[in-house]
N, C-alpha and C positions, 0 to 999 in steps of 0.2 A: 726370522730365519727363512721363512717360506718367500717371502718376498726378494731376502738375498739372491736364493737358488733360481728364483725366478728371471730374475736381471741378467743373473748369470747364465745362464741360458739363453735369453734373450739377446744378449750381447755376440753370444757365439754364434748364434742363427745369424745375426748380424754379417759378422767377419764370415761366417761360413757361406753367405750371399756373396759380399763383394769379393772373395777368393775365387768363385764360379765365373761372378761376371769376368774375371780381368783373366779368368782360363783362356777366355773365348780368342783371345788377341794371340795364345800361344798356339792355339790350333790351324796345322796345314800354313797357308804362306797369309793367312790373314796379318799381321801386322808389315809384311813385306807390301800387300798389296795398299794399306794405308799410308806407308811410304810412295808409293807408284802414284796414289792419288792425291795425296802431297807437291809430290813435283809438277803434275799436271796441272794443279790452284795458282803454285809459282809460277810457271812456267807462262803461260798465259798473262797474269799477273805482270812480269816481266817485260813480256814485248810490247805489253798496252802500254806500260811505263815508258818505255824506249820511246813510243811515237809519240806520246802523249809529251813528253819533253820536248823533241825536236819542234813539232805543230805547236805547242804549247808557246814556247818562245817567237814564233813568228806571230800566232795567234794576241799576242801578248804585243808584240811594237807594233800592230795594225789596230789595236785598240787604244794605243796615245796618239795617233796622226789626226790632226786639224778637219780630217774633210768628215762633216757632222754624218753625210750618206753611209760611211763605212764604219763608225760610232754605233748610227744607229742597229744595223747589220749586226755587228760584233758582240751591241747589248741584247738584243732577241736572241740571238743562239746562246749565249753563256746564261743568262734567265731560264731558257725553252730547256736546258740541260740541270742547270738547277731543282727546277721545279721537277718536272718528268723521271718518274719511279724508274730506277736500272731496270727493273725487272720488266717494266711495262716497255723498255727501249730494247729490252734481248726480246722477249717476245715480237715486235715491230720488224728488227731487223730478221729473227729467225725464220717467223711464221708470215711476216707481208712479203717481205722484200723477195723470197724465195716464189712466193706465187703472182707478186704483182709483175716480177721482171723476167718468171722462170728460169730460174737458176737457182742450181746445188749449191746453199750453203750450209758448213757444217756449221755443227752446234760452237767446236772452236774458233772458226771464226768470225762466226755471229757476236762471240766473247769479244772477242778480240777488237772488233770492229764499232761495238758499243763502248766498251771501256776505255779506248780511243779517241773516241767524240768526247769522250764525259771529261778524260782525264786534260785532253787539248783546251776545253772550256776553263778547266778549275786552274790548271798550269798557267793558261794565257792571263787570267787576272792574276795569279799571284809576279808573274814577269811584268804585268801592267801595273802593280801597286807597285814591285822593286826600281823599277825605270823612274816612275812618277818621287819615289821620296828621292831620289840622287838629289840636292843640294841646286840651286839653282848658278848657286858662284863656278861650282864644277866646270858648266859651258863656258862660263864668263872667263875663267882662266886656261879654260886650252885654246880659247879662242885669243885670248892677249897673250899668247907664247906664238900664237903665228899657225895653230894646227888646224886642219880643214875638221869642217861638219863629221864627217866621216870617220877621220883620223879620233875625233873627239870621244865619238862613240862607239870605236872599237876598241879602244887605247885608254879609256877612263872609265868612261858608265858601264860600260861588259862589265870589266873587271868585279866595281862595285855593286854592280846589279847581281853578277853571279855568289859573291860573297852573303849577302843578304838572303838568295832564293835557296841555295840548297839544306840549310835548315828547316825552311819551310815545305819546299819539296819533299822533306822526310814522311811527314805527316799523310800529305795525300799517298805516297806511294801505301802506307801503311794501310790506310781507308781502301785503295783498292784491291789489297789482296786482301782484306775481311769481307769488303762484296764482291769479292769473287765466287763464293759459296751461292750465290745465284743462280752462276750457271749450270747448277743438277736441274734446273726449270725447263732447259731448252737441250738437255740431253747427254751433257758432258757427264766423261765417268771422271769425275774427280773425288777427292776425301770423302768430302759428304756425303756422296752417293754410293760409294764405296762404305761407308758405315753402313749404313742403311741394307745394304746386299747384308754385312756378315750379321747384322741382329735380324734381319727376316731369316738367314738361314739357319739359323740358333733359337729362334723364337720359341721353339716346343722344349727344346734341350737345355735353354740356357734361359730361362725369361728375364734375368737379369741383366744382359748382355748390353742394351742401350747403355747402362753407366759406363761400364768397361768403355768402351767403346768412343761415346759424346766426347769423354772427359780425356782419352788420346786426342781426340782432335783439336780439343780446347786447347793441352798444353802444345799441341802442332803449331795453331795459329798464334800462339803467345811466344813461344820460343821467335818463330820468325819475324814476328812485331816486335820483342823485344831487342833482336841484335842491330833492328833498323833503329830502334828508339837510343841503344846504345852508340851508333854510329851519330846519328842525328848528335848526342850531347858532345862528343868527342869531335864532330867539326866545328861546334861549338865553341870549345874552347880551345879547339887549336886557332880559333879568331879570333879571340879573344886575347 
């Protein structure tokens, strides 16, 4: 019996903990400002995408052309971005670039400007691997119908190349809004960082406040990974 009321209590100490921790998120505009810092993850997130596709696609038909000088070029950078920690390339760009060249840059587009590089490398092999499987009879038949080089490859392989890559397109975008939580490194007030302000400012009041708090963010960055993961199956089978 001693050991029931024990449990039982135990339990409630429990619930009476994580009840505290998730107060902390109703207090004053703290979950409006993890929204705020939410948007700032995307938002960033977003425009690195945007360039990171545009670069990416050109990046990607200058690494199928014959001349082996621009091969080689093409494979040093997408390896050099491979291999090289984000973290260690927002540092680079924040903290060199800003003293080697003197000039102000923020910490957003330090972000921005890293995630760009990164995302133009990974975009341009996935455009390089979509061009390269297209079927090789493809050429052989716009070309026996009479169409120019050109005509061949904006009128056939686009098409087919773009049908293949935005699936996989889904994926990287998803990888770089999860590193994007990086950038609290180099000064950005985003979610993360923004956690971090409301459990130090709770630290004496709330010691529990980290779970509240981590575990918003967690379902932040799941929710929006999963409507991309849901979009990604759904272009799927509408190719299908």
């Amino acid at each position: 019996m001693l050991s029931s009321v024990a449990n039982t209590a135990s339990s409630g100490g429990f619930f009476e903990a994580v009840t505290n921790a998730f107060s902390v998120l109703t207090m004053g505009t703290n979950m409006v400002r993890l929204l705020g810092g939410l948007w700032t993850t995307v938002w960033i997130a977003l425009v690195s995408v945007f360039f990171s596709i545009v670069l990416g696609f050109f990046f990607g038909m200058l690494m199928i052309l014959k001349n082996r000088v621009v091969k080689v070029i093409c494979r040093i950078y997408l390896e050099f971005m491979r291999i090289m920690p984000q973290m260690v390339l927002l540092f680079l760009a924040y903290y060199g670039l800003t003293r080697m060249f003197n000039i102000s840059l923020s910490g957003e587009a330090a972000s921005i400007l890293v995630f760009t590089l990164w995302g133009t490398a990974e975009m341009g092999d996935l455009v390089r691997g979509a061009l390269e499987s297209v079927p090789k009879h493809q050429y052989e038949s716009g070309r026996a119908i009479g169409l120019t080089e050109r005509q061949i490859f904006f009128y056939i392989i686009i098409p087919q190349t773009l049908r293949s890559l935005i699936p996989l397109s889904m994926n990287l975008i998803t990888r770089m809004i999860k590193t994007t939580s990086l950038v609290v490194f180099v000064g950005v007030i985003e979610v993360v960082k923004i956690g971090q302000q409301i459990i130090e400012a709770n630290r004496l009041t709330v010691p529990t406040a980290s779970i509240a708090v981590y575990f918003v963010i967690f379902m932040m960055y799941f929710f929006v990974c999963w409507i991309l993961s849901l979009a990604a199956r759904f272009i799927e089978r509408k190719q299908k």
